[in-house]
C-alpha positions in Angstrom: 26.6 39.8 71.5 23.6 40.0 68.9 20.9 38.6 69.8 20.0 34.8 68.5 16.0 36.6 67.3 17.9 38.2 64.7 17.1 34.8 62.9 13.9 35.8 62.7 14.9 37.9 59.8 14.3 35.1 57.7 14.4 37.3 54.2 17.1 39.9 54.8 19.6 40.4 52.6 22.2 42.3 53.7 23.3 42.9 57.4 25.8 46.3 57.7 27.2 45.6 61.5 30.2 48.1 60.5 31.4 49.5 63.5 29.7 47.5 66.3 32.8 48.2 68.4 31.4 46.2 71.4 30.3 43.1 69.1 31.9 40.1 70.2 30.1 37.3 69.0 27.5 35.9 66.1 25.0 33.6 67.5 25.3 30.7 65.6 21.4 31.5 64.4 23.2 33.7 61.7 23.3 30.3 59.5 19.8 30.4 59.5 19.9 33.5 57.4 19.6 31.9 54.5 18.8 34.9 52.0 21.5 36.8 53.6 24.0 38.0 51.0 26.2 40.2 52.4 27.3 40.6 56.0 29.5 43.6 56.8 31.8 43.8 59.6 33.8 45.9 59.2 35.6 47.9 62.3 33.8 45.1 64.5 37.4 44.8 66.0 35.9 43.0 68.9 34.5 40.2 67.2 36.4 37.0 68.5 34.3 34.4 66.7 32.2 33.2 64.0 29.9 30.7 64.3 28.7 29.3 61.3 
C-alpha cells in the first residue's frame, strides 16, 4: 500500500509507480494531488483498486 503522506506532495507532477509489483492499493489521498498530471502504473499488476 502507499502510504496516505504521499499527499503531502502537494505540487508533484508526475508519479512513475511502474513496476511496484507488490502495490495493491492507492490511498484515497491520491485525489488530493491536485497538480498531478500523470500517474504511471504500469506492471503494478497487483493493484486491485483505485480510489479516487
Amino acid at each position: 500500500e502507499l502510504l496516505t503522506s504521499i499527499s503531502n506532495l502537494h505540487n508533484i507532477k508526475e508519479l512513475d509507480l511502474n513496476g511496484c509489483l507488490q502495490l495493491k492499493i492507492l490511498p484515497d489521498t491520491i485525489k488530493n494531488l491536485t497538480c498531478l498530471q500523470v500517474l504511471d502504473l504500469r506492471k503494478c499488476k497487483l493493484l486491485e483498486r483505485l480510489q479516487l
